[in-house]
N, C-alpha and C positions, 0 to 999 in steps of 0.2 A: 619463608620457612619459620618454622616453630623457634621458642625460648625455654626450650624446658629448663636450662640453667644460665642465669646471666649470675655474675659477680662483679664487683669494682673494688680491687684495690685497695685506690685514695677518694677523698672523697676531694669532689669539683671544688675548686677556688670561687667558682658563681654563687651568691647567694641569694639569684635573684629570685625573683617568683616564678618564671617560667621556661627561661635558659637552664637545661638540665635536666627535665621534667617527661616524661612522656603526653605531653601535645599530641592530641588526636592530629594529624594530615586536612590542612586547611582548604586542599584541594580534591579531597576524593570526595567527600557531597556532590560536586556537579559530574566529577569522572563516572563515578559507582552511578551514578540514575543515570547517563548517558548527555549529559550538557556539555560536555567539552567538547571544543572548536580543534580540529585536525584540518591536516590540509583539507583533504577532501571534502571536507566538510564547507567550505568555501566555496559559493557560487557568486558571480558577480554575472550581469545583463549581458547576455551575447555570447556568454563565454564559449571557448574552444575548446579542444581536444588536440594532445600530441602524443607522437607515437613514435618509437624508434624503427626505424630500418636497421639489422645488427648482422654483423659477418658470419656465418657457415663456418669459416677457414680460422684457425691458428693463425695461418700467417699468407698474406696473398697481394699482388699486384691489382688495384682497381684500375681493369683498361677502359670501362665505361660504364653510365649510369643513366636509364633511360627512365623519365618518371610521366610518360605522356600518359600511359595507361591511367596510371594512378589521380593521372590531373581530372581524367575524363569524368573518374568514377564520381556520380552528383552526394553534395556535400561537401567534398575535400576542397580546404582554400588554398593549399601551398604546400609544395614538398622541399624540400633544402636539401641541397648539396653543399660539401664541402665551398665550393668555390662562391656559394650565395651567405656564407655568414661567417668565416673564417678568416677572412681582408678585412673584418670590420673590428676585430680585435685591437683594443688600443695599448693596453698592459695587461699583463698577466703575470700577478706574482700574490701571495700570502702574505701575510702583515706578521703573522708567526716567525717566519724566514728570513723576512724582508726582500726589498729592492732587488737587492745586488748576492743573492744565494744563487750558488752555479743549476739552479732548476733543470730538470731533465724536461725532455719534449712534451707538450700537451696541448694536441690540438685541439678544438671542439666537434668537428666533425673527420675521421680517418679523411688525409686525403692521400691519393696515389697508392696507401700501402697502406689495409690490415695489420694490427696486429697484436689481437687475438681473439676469438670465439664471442661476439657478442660486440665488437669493437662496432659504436655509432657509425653505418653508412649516410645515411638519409633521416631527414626529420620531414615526418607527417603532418599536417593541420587539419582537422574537421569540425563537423560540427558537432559529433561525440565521438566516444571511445570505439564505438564499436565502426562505426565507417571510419576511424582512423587505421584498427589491425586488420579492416578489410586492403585498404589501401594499402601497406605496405608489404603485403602480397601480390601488385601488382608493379612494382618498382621493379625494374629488372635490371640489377646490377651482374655485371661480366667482369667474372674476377680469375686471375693468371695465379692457381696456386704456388707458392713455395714454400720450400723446407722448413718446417717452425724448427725455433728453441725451444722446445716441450719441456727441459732441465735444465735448471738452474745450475746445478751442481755440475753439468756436463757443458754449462754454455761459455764459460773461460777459454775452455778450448775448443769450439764448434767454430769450423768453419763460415756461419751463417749468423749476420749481423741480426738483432731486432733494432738498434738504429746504427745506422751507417757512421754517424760521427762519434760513435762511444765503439773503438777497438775491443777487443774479447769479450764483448758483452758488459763491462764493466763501468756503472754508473757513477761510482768512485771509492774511493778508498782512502781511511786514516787510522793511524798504527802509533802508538807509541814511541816507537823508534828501536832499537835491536835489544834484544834479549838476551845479553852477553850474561846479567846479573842472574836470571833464572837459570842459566843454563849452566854456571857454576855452583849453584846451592842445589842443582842437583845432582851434580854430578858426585857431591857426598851426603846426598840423604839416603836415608834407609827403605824409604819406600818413595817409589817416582809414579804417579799413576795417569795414564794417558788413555785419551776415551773422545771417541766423535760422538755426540750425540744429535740427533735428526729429529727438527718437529715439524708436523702436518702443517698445512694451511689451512686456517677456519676462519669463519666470518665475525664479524657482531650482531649481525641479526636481531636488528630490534624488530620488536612488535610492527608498529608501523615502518612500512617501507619508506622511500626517499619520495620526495613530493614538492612542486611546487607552482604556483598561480604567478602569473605574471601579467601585470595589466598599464600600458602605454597609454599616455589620456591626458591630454591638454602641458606637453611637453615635460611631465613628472612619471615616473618610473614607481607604480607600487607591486612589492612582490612579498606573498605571503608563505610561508616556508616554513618546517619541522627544523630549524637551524639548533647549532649548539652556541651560534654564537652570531645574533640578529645586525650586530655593529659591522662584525667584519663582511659578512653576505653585503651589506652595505657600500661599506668600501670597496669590497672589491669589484663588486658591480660597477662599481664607478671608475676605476681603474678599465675593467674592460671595455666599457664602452666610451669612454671619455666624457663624461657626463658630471657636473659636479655635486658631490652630495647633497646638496638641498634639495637639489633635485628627484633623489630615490627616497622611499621608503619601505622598512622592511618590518612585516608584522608577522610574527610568533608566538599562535597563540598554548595551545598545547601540542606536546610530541608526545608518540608513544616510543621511547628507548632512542638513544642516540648509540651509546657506548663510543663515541670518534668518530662512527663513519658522519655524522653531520656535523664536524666541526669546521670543515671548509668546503665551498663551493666548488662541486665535481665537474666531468665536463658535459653530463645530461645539463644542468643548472646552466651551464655556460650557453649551450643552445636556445637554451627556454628565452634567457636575457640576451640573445642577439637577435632571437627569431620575432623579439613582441615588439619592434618598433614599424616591422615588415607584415604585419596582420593585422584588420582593423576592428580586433576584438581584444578582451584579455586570452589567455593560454593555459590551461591546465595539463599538468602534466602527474601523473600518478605511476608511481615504478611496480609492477607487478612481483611477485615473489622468485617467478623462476629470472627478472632481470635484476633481481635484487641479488640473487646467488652467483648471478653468470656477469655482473657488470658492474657490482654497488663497487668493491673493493674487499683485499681481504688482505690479512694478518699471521704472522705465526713463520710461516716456511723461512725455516733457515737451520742451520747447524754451528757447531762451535769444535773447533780441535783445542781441548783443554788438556792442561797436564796440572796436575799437585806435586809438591814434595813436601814429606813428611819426614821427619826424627822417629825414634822407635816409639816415643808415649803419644803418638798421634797429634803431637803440637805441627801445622800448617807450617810451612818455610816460605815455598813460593806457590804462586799461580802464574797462569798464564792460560787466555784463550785469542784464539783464532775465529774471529766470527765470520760468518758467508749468510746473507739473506737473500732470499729471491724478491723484486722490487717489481717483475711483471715485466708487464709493458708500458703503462703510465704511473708510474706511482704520483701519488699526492700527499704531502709535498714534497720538495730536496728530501730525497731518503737516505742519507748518509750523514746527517745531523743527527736524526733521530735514532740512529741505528750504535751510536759512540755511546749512548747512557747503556747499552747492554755490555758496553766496557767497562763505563766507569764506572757502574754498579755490581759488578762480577765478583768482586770483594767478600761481599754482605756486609753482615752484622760481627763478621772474627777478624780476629787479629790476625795479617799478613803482613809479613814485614814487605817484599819482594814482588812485584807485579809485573807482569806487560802484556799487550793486546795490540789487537788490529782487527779490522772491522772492513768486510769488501759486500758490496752491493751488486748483484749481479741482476742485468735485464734477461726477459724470457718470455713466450711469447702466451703469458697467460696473466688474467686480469691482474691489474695493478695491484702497487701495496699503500696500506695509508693505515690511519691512526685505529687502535684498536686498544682498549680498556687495558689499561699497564702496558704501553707499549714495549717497552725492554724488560719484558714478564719472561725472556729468556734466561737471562742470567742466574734466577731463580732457579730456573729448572736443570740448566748447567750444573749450576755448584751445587746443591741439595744433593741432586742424585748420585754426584759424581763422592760425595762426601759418605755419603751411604755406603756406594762400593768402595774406601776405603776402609771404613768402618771394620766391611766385613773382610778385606785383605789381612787387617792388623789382629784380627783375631778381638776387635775393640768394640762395645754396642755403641750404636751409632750415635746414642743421646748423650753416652762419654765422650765422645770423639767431638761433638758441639763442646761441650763443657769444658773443653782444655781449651778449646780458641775463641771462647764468646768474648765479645766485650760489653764493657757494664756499664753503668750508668755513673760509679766512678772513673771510668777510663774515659771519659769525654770530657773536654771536646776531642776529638782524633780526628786526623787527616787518614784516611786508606790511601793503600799505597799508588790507585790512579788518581788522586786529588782529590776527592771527595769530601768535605771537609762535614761530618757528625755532629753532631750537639740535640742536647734536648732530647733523647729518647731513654728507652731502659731494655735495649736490648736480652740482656743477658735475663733480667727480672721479667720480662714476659713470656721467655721461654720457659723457665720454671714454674710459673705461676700454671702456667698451661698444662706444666707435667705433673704438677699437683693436684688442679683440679680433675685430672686424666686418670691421675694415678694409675702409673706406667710400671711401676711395678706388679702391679696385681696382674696387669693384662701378659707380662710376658707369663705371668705363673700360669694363667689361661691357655697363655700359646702354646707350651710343652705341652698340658693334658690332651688340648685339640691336635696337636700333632700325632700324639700317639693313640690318637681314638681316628685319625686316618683326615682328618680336616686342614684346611690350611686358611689360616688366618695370619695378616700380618698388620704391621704398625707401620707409618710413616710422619713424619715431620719435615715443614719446610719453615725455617726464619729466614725474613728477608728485613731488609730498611728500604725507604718508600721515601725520595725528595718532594713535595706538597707545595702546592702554592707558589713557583717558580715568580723571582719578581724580575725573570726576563722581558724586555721589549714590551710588547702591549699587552701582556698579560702584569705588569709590573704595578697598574694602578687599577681602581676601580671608583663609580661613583655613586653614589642615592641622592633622590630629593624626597624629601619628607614633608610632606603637608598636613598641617592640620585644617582639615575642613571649616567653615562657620558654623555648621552641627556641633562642631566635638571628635568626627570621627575620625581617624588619621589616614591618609592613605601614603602608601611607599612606592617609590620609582623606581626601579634596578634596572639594569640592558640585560638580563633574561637570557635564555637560553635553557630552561630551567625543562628538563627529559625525563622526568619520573625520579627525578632526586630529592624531592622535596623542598626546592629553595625557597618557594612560597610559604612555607610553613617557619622555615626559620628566619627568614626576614621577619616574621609577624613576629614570632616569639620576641626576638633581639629588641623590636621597636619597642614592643608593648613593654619591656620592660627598662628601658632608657627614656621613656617619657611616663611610666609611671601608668597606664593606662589597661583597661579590662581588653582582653586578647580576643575579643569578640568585636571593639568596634575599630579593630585594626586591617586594613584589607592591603594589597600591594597589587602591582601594575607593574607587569614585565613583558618584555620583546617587543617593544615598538617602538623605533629607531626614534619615531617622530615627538617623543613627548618623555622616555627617561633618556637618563646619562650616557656616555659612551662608556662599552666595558668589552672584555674579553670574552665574556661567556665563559660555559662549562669546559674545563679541559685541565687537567694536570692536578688533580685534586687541590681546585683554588677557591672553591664557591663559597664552602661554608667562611674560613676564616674572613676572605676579601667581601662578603655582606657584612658581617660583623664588624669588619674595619671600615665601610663605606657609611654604613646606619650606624655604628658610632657616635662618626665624626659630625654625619649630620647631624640625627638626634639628637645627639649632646649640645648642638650648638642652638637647637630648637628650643630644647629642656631650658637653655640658660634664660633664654629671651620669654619662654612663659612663665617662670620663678620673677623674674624682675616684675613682668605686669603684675604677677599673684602678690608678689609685697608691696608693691605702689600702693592696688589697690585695699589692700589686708591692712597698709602702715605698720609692716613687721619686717624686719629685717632678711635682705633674701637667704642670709644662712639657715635662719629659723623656719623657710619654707620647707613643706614636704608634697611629693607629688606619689600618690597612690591610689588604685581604682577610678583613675580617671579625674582626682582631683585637687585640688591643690588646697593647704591646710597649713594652719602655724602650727608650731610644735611643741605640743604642751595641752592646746586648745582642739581639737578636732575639728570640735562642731560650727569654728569660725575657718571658713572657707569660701573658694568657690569652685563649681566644676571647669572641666576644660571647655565645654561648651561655651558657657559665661567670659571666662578667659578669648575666647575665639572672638565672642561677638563683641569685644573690648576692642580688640589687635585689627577687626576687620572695618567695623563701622562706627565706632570712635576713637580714633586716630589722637585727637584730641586728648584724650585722655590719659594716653601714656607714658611713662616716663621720659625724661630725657633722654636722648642718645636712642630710645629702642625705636625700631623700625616698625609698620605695622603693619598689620598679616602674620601668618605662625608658616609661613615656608620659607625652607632651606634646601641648599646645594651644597654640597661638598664631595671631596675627592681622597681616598685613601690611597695610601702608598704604601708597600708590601716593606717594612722594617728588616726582614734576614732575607738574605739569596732565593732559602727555602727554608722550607720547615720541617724535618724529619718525623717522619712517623715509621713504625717497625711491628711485627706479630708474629707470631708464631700458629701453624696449624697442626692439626692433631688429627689423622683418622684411622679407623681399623677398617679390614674389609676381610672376605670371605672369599676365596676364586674356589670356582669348579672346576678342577684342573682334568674334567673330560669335557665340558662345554666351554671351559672359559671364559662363563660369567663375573662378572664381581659384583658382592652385595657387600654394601656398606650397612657395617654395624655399629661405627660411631662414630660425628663428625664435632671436633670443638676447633674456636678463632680464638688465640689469645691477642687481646689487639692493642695498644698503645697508639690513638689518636689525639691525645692531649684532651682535656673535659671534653661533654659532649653535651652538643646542644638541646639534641634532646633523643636519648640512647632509644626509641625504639627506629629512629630514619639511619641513626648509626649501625643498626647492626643488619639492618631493612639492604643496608648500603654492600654489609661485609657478603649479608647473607648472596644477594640477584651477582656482586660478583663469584664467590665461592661455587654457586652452580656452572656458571657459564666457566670458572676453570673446570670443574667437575666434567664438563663437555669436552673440554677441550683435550683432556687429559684421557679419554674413555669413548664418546660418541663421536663426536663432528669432526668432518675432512673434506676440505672443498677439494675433488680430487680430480685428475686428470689424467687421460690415457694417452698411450705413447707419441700419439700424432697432436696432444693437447685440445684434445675438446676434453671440455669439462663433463664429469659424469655423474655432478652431485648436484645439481638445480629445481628440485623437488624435497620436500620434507621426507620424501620416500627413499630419500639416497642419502641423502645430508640428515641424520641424525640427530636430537635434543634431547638431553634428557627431561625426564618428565616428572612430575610429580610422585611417581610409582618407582623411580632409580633414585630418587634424591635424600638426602637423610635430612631428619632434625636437625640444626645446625645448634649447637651451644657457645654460649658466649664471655670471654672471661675480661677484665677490661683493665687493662695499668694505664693510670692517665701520668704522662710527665709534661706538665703545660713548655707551651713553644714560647718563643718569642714573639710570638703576633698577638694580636688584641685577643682578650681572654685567655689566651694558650691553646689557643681552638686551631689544630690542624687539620690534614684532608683526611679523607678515607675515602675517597669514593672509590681508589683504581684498587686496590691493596686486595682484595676479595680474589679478583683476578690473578693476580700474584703468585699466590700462597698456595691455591687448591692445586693444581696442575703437580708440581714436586713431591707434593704431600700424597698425593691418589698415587704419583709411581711409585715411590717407594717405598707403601703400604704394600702395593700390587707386588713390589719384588719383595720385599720381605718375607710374604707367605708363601712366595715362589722359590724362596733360598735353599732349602733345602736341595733342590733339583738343582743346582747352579746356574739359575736361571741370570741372566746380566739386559737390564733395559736399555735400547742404545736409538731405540727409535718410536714415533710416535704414530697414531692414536694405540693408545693398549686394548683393542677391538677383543672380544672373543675368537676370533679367528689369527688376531696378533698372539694372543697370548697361547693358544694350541698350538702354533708354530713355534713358539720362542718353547714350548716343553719339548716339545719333536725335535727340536736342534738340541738341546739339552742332553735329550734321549741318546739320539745319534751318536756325540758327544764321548758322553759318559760308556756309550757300549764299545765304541773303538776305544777311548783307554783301557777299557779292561781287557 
């Protein structure tokens, strides 16, 4: 999206040359002419072709599976059944979770039972794509339907298991414990306000679909994959097949869009890496768009029973929600870990003295759930909306009703009242900033004229806080090797994972300016298990800081060791060095120097020559360690929009992010960042619903059903920026998920706002055209039986 207005604040703590800077993207020269390596872009000698055989049914009994047909047809080398690669499973767990997480069922291939619409029967082999979806046409599976869980919401109590050892469909449950304290603070507040609200299931739908090569050869295992995180694909290959990691390699070269669904290895992946030591080719495997709708994974479906209490000046007393998500039939992974941050961020960014929650997972017999860009991007949309219709119960605008419970940037550090423990942000100072650069006054004076010239326009706002960089488990460390070539030139090692985030560009940045060198002869090397660091990949908005912390540590420790050769050889004291455009200088003297090239060919081929103690060669290894739990980042959104309240369109008329990510490395990938999330909530909130009819087939597996907005629906997005640096190296926090977040709360209750007058009340989601003419039709109804 466009920059018609960006502002900052403060100005960055960085003074470096290039950290901060808008940095052209080091990686769209080969993207933009068409040079970058995707999966499919990957041929190796002999290669194969796989293809899914997928279930008809919701939910169904396999009495048999005959695949003689399909053997016959010339080209096909092997069809799989559950019982030909599902015994060979050695472990099967996440490195995210761990070991010992109470994991729900996931087999690789259904066996015995379906269950749901797309569920892996059979895996195909050929010698391409097209004899392989001939073949699995010819697979004739005999299947015993039975009753699906089509509702989540109805499956606690449905007689009708989706797995047989999880009783009322419930995959699990964790609560805070009883709400004796809520239930007293409101039994004398002045307003009590209680509200279910319901959001649709949608996907992440990156660009490229899911994808992977898989190639067995001289007892080493290489698989080349769209991963978000090339270390763990590694490991856990090795887990399932029992295999020790030296053994596997995993290369990542470019993705198109991850947003979660590739952070961990599905169970198409898990076929691929059972099926290639049983074939005597590599395996290609490429997910088409309608399996990528009907089987990647998907996000969203769930509700909350919340309740507020308030005092009469709109100051917060308590909270409390009741969370329920639908988890499918496989989620990936333990989904009741992930599902407690929509708890324990329910809070936000105000002061509540009072809290309790509980959080229940319920199975159903439609595609899984797994990670999706702000995962507990519910809680947002809970309390935002639900704070709106307070707003407008107290007769109070809803931008005062924030203003009596923000908290500020002197009120931290704060613990919220699930544990959450605050610091390092400027809540309260971002939402202003926002409603400044908005200027929200002018727009309501807008709003009356427009109302009584017969238009409906309305404003919405959502603040949320954003935990960043989690230094749980294996996302806790990260590593770089940093080389300086014998040229001069530097190259950087990360473990990758890097989906159109830009991490290439800011590892160069970081380097080029922690060794002092022109940003042009800096390159980096990501996602190959076999030659950089072990890391976590993308996920939890960790990337930017945990490079910065990794290149650092190395760099820094690079920098030190070329400053000693640069004064050996200079006979000037290493304080007195200086390293800049590539070269190393005494300080005072310019002109007496030498380049890092010179430098190189010092450290590499006379040895001889260097100081005492220094090593020689210009490469380093080192490992960062994440310093806070997390890192707090928080924002504020701003938009207005326009409903037709005979077609029930919305046109947006103005979108701004106020955002607080701590400095930025370099503001045009920061807001590149705010902007790809803010649409995809814009979707979520308005177009896309992965949706399901009554017997749970899915009825949105085309772009023609399923929704996006486009270019033509999306607004300018503006930009305003509070930097409050974190704790981590530089103050550099995340922002990748935060985008995500924020738009969803903000489109509703802009959309109720211009809907208020009708006494319109948002309680369910997508706000469609046809949502929103129904939701005036009940209004209608409504309002004519009171009268």
């Amino acid at each position: 999206m466009g920059n018609p207005t960006a502002t900052t604040a403060t100005a960055s703590p960085t003074a470096a040359r290039y950290a901060g800077t808008r940095v052209n993207r080091v990686e769209d020269p080969r993207l933009l002419t068409g040079q970058g390596t995707y999966v499919d872009d990957v041929s190796r000698p002999g290669m194969l072709h796989a293809c899914f055989v997928r279930s008809p049914f919701a939910r169904a009994r396999v009495v048999g599976i005959d695949t003689s047909a399909a053997l016959e047809l010339e080209g096909v080398h092997a069809v799989f059944v559950a019982a030909d690669l599902n015994p060979d499973i050695h472990e099967q767990w996440y490195a995210i979770t761990g070991r010992d997480s109470p994991d729900t069922p996931r087999p690789a291939l259904a066996q015995d039972e379906v269950r749901f619409v797309g569920d892996p029967v059979a895996l195909v082999i050929a010698d391409n794509r097209y004899v392989a979806e001939d073949a699995i046409e010819l697979v004739d599976v005999e299947y015993d339907p039975l009753p699906p869980v089509a509702h989540y919401v109805d499956a606690q109590g449905s007689t009708e298991l989706v797995h047989g050892e999880y009783p009322n469909n419930v995959a699990g449950r964790l609560d805070s414990g009883p709400a004796e304290r809520v239930d007293e603070v409101c039994a004398s507040a002045a307003l009590v306000l209680e509200e279910t609200i319901y959001q649709q299931a949608y996907a992440p739908v990156p660009m490229e679909t899911r994808g992977i090569v898989v190639e067995w050869s001289g007892g080493e295992l290489t698989i080349w994959a769209a991963s978000q995180s090339p270390h763990e694909l590694r490991a856990f290959a090795g887990r399932l097949l029992g295999l020790p990691e030296h053994r596997i390699r995993v290369i990542m070269r470019d993705a198109g869009g991850g947003f979660g669904q590739k952070v961990l290895a599905l169970r198409e992946d898990m076929c691929l890496l059972l099926a290639a030591r049983k074939v005597p080719a590599p395996v290609k495997w490429i997910e088409d768009r309608r399996e990528n709708l009907m089987a990647a994974n998907s996000a969203r479906h769930e509700h909350g029973a919340m309740r507020f209490a308030f005092d009469g000046d709109g100051t917060i007393l308590a909270a409390q929600i009741d969370h329920v998500q639908d988890v499918g039939a496989y989620p990936t992974p333990w989904p009741v870990g992930t599902a407690v941050a929509v708890c324990l961020m329910f809070p936000g960014p105000y002061r509540i003295p009072v809290a309790a929650w509980s959080t229940t997972s319920v199975f159903s017999n439609t595609l899984g759930r797994s990670a999706y860009r702000g995962p507990w991007q519910y809680e947002s949309v809970a309390r935002e909306v639900l704070l709106d219709e307070a707003a407008r119960r107290l007769g109070i605008d809803p931008v005062e009703l924030r203003r009596r419970n923000f908290l500020a940037r002197a009120d931290l550090p704060y613990v919220n009242p699930c544990g959450m423990p605050y610091d390092h942000m400027s809540p309260r100072e971002v939402f202003e900033k926002a409603l400044e650069h908005f200027d929200y006054d002018a727009f309501r004076r807008e709003q009356a004229q427009a109302r009584a010239q017969g238009r409906h326009i309305g404003i919405g706002t959502c603040s949320y806080v954003e935990p960043t960089t989690s230094a749980m488990g294996f996302y806790a460390t990260e590593g770089a090797t940093v080389r300086v070539e014998p040229s001069g030139t530097v190259n950087v090692y990360l473990a990758g994972g890097s989906t159109g985030n830009s991490l290439e560009t800011t590892a160069v940045q970081i380097t080029a300016d922690t060794l002092g060198v022109d940003i042009r002869d800096v390159n980096t090397i990501q996602g190959d298990t076999a030659i950089t660091p072990f890391g976590g990949g993308t996920g939890g908005s960790r990337s930017g800081s945990m490079i910065v912390g990794a290149v650092g540590v190395t760099a820094g420790e690079l920098r030190e060791r070329i400053i000693a050769i640069a004064a050996h050889r200079l006979e000037a004291a290493a304080e007195d060095i200086e390293l800049a455009d590539g070269r190393a200088s005494v300080r005072g003297t310019p002109s007496i120097g030498l380049s890092l090239g010179e430098i190189a060919n010092l450290a590499y081929f006379e040895p001889g020559s260097l100081p005492p103690g220094v090593q020689p060669g210009l490469e380093a290894s080192g490992r960062y360690s994440a310093q806070a739990p997390m890192l707090w980042a928080n924002a504020t959104h701003v938009c207005t929009v326009e409903v037709d309240t005979t077609t029930g369109v919305v046109t947006f008329l103005r979108y701004l992010v106020s955002e607080d990510c701590g400095p930025r490395i370099n503001p045009s990938v920061v807001e590149g960042q705010i902007d790809g999330g803010t649409v995809q909530g814009i979707g979520g909130a308005l177009y896309e619903h992965l949706a399901y009819d009554e017997d749970a087939n899915p009825v949105a597996t085309t772009f023609i059903d399923y929704l996006l907005p486009t270019i033509a629906e999306v607004p300018l997005i503006e930009h305003v920026h509070v930097e409050t640096p974190g704790p981590g190296p530089g103050g550099y926090k995340g922002v990748g998920e935060g985008g995500a977040i924020g738009a969803p709360p903000a489109v509703i209750n802009a959309v109720a706002d211009a809907l208020a007058p009708f006494g319109v009340s948002v309680t369910r989601l997508p706000l469609s055209p046809a949502a929103i003419v129904a939701l005036l039709d009940e209004a209608s109804v409504r309002q004519g039986t009171a009268g």
